[in-house]
C-alpha positions as CSV (number, residue, x, y, z in Angstrom):
1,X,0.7,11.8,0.4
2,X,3.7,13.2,-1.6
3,X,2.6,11.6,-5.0
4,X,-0.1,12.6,-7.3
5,X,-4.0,11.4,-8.3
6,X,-5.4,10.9,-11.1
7,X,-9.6,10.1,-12.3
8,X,-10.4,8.8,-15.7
9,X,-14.4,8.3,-16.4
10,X,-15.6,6.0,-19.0
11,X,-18.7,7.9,-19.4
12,X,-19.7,11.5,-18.7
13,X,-23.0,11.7,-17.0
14,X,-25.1,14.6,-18.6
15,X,-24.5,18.2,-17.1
16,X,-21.5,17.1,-14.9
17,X,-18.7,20.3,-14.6
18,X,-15.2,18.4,-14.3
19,X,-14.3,21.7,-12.2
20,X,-16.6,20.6,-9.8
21,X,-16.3,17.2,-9.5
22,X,-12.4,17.7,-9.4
23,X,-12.7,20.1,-6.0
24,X,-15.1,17.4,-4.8
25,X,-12.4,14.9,-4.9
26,X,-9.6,17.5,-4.0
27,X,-11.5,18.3,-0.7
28,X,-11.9,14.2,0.4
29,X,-8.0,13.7,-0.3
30,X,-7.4,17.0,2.0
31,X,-9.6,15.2,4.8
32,X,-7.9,12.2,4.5
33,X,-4.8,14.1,4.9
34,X,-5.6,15.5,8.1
35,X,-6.9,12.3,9.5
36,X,-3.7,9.8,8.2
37,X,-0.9,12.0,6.9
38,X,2.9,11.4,8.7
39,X,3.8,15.0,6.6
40,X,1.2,16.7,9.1
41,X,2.3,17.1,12.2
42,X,-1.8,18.1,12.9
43,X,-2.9,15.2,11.6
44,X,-5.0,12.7,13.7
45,X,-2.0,10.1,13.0
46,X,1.0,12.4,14.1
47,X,-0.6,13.8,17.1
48,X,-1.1,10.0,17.9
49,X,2.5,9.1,17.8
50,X,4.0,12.2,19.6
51,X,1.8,10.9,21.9
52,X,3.4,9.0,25.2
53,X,0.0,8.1,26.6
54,X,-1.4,4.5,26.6
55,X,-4.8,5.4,27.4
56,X,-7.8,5.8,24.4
57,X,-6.8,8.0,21.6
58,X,-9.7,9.8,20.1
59,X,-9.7,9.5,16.0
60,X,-12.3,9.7,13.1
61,X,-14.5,7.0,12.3
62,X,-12.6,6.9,9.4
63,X,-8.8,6.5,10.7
64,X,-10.4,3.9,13.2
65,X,-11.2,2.1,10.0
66,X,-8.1,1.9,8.6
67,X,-6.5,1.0,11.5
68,X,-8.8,-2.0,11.8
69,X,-8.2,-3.2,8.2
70,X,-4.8,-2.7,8.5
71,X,-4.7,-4.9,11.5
72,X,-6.7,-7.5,10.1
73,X,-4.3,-8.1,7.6
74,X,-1.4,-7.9,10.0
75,X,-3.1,-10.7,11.7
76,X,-3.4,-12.8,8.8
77,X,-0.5,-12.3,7.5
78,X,1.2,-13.0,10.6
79,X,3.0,-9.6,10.9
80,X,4.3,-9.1,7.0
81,X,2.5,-6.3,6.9
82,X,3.2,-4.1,10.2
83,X,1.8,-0.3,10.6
84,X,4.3,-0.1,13.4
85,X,7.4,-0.4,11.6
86,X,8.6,2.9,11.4
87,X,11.4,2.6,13.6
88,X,13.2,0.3,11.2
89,X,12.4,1.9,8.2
90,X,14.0,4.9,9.3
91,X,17.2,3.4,10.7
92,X,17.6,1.9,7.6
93,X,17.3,4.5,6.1
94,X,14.6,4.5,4.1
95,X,12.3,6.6,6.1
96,X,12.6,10.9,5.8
97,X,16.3,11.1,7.4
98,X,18.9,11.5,5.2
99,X,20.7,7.7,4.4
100,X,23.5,6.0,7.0
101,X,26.9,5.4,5.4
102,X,26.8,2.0,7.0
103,X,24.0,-1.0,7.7
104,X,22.9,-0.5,11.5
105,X,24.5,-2.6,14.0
106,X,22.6,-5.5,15.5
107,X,22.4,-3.6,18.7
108,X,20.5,-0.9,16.8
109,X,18.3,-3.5,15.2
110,X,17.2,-4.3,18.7
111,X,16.7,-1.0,20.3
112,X,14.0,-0.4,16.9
113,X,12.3,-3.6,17.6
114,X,11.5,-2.9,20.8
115,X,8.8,0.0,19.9
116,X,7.6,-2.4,16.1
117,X,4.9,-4.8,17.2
118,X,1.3,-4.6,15.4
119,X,0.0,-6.3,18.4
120,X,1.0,-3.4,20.8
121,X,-1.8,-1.2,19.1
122,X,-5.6,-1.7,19.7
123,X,-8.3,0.2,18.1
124,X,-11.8,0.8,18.7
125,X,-14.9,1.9,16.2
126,X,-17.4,3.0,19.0
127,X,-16.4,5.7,19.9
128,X,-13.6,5.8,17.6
129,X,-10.0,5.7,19.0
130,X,-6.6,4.3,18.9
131,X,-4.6,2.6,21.7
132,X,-1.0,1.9,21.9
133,X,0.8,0.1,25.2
134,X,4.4,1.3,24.5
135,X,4.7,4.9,25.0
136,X,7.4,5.3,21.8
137,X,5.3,3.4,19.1
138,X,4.0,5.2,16.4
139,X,2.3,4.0,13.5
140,X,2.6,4.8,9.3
141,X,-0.5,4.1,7.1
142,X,1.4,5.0,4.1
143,X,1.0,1.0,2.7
144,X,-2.3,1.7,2.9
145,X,-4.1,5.2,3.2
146,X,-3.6,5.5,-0.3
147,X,-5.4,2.8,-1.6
148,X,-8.0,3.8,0.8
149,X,-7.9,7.1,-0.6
150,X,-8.8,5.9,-3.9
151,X,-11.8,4.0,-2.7
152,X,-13.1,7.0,-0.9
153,X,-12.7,8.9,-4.3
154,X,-14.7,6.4,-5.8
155,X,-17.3,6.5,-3.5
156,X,-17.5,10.5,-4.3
157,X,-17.7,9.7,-8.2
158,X,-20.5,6.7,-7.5
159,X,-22.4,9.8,-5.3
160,X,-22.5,11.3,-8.3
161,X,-24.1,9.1,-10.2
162,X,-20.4,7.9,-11.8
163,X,-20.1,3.8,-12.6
164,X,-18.0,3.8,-15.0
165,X,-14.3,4.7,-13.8
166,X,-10.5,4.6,-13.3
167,X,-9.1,6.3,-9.9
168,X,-5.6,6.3,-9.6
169,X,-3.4,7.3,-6.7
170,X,0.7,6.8,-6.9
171,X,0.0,3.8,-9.0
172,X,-2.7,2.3,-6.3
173,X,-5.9,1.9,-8.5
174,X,-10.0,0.9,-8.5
175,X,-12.0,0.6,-11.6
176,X,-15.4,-0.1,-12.3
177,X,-17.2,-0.5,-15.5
178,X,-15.6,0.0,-18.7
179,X,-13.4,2.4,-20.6
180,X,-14.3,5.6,-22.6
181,X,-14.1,2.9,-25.5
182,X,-16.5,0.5,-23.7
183,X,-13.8,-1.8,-23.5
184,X,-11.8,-3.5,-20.0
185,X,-9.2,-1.1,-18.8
186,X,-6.0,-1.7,-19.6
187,X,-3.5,-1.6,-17.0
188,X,0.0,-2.1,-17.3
189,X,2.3,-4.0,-15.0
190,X,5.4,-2.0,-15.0
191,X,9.0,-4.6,-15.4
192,X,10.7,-4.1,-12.5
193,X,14.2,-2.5,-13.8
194,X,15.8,0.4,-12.0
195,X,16.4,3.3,-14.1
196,X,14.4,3.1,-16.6
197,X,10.7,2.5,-17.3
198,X,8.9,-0.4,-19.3
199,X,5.9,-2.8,-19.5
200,X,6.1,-6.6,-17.9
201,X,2.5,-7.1,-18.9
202,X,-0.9,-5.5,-19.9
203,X,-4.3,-7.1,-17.9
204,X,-7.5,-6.3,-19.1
205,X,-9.4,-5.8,-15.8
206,X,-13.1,-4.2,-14.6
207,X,-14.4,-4.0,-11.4
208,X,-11.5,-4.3,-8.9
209,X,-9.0,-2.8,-6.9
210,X,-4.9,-2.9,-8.0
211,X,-2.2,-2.3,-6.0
212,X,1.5,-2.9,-6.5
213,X,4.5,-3.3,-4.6
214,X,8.5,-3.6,-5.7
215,X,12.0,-3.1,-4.4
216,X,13.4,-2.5,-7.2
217,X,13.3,1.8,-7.1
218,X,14.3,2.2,-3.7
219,X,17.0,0.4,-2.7
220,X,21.1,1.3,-1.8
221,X,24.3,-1.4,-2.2
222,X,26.6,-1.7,0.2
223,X,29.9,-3.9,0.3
224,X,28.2,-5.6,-3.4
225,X,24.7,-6.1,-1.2
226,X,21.8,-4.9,-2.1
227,X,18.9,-3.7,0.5
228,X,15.8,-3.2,-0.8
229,X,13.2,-0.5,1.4
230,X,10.5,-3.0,2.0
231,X,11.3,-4.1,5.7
232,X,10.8,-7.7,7.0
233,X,9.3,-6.5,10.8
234,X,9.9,-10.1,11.9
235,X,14.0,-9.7,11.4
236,X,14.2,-5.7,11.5
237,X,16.1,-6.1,8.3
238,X,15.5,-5.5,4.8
239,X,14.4,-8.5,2.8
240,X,16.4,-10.5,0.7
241,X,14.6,-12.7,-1.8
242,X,13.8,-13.3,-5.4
243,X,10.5,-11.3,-5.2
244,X,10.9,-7.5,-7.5
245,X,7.4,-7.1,-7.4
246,X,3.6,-8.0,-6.7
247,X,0.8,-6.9,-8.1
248,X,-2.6,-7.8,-6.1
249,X,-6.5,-7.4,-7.4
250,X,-8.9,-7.3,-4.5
251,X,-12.3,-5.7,-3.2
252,X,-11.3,-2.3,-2.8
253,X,-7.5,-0.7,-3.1
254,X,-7.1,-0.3,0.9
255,X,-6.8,-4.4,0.8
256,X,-5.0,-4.4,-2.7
257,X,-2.6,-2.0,-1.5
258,X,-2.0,-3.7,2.3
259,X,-2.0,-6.9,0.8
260,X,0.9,-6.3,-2.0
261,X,3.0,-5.0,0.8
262,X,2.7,-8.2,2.9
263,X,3.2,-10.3,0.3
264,X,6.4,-8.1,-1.1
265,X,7.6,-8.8,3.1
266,X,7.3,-12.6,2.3
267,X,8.8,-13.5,-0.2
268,X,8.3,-15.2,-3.3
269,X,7.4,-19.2,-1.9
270,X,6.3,-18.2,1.5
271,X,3.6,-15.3,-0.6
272,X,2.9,-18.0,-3.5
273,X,1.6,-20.6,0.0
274,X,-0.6,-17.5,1.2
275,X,-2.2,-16.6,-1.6
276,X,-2.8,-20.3,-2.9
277,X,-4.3,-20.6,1.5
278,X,-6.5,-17.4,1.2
279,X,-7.3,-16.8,-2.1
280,X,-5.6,-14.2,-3.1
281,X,-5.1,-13.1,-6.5
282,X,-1.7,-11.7,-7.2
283,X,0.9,-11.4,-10.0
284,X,4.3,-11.9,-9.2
285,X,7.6,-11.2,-10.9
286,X,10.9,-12.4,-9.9
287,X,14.5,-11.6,-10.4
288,X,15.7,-14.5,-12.8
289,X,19.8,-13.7,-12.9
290,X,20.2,-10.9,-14.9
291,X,16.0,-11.5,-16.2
292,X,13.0,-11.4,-14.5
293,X,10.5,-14.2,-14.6
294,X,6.5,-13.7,-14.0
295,X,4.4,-16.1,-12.1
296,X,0.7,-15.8,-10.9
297,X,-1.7,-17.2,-8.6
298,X,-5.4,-19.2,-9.1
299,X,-7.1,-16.2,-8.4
300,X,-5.3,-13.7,-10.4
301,X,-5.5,-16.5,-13.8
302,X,-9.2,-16.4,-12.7
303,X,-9.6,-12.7,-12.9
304,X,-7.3,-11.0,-15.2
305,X,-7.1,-11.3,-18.9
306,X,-4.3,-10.3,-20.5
307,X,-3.2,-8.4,-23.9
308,X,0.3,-7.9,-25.7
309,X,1.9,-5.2,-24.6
């Protein structure tokens, strides 16, 4: 997934051997990489988009899954979140080709938009398999897979008789239970400043899955403009808003991590509207001039304590 993993336990269960536990978790993120990875061109996902066909792709059970979630929240998010847009990512250059000198050209825009379109892919649990009805779309799980990843390591630690944890996958988190101190985790919202690293805000949380989601790392300027990486699949253009970053607690990681991406696609009012429509807890933080400025939903005041960093 081209970042790294981490596992923190609260408690160690008597007899456990780190050694092998840790291989236990190793081997699930290798499967996962064979069934989702864009890096392996093996992979379940890659042999799906070289693919031209339209008829029933064959997949894991578990692939079939994400796909599914991934197009639930597509549906109600009414296309922020898009595991077809691939094509625009990578002519803006944020995708594994080396960057333009110059912002595409309408024309361009258009030819990409032509194969982005979460509604052009089907998918099917029984048997399990993928459908697409544009030979040249492919689709990228990387908004999710990881925080899907970390619920699947969870569900190795909870196997072995683990309750108490804190899984961690390029920043995409679960926890359950408390600390190593009995306490709440602490987790740390990172301030959204390129360059350098600090802390917005510390949450006390148990219990949930965290995902974040920011523009302010990837990005290039152009003519004094600046284009973030996070892709609006609606315009085929990076988007251009107030909104740095969103943190989002949920269920598991997988909807965390799908749903900080959507809301990221948004926008800061349009994402506020969502989350106060369905619920969702999430803590925004918005470029303020030269400052930032925080602001949080219902849900995530409801859920999240917080502490002085």
């Amino acid at each position: 997934m081209g970042t790294t993993w981490s596992v923190v336990l609260g408690t160690k269960p008597a007899g456990a051997d780190p050694a092998a536990l840790q291989l236990l978790l190793q081997q699930q993120l290798d499967l996962i990489n064979t069934q989702m990875s864009t890096y392996d061109p093996a992979s379940e996902v890659s042999r799906f988009n070289v693919s031209s066909s339209t008829d029933w792709f064959p997949v894991s059970a578990e692939t079939a899954q994400v796909v599914e979630l991934a197009q639930e929240i597509s549906r109600v998010s009414d296309g922020a979140f898009d595991i077809t847009v691939g094509p625009l990512v990578d002519l803006w250059g944020f995708g594994p080709k080396p960057r333009r000198e110059k912002h595409p050209s309408d024309s361009e825009i258009a030819t990409a938009r032509r194969l982005v379109g979460y509604r052009h892919v089907q998918v099917r649990r029984f048997p399990a398999a993928l459908r697409k009805d544009i030979p040249g779309l492919r689709i990228d799980l990387s908004a999710i897979a990881k925080g899907y990843a970390v619920d699947k390591l969870a569900d190795v630690l909870s196997s072995q008789g683990i309750g108490e944890m804190l899984v961690e996958i390029g920043g995409e988190m679960l926890i359950r239970g408390k600390n190593p101190e009995g306490k709440p985790w602490r987790i740390a919202v990172e301030k959204p400043q390129a360059g350098e690293r600090g802390i917005e805000k510390i949450f006390q949380l148990t219990d949930t899955g965290v995902a974040t989601s920011g523009n302010y790392r990837n990005f290039f300027v152009e003519d004094g403009q600046r284009y973030g990486h996070t892709i609006d699949p609606a315009k085929g253009r990076p988007v251009r808003h107030r909104l740095a970053s969103v943190t989002v607690l949920a269920a598991t990681s997988a909807r965390a991590d799908a749903l900080a991406t959507a809301l990221m696609a948004m926008g800061d009012e349009r994402a506020m509207e969502f989350c106060r429509h369905k619920g969702v807890a999430a803590y925004m933080v918005l470029h303020q001039g030269e400052d930032t400025q925080a602001v949080m939903s219902d849900s995530f005041r409801m859920l999240a304590g917080t502490a002085t960093p």
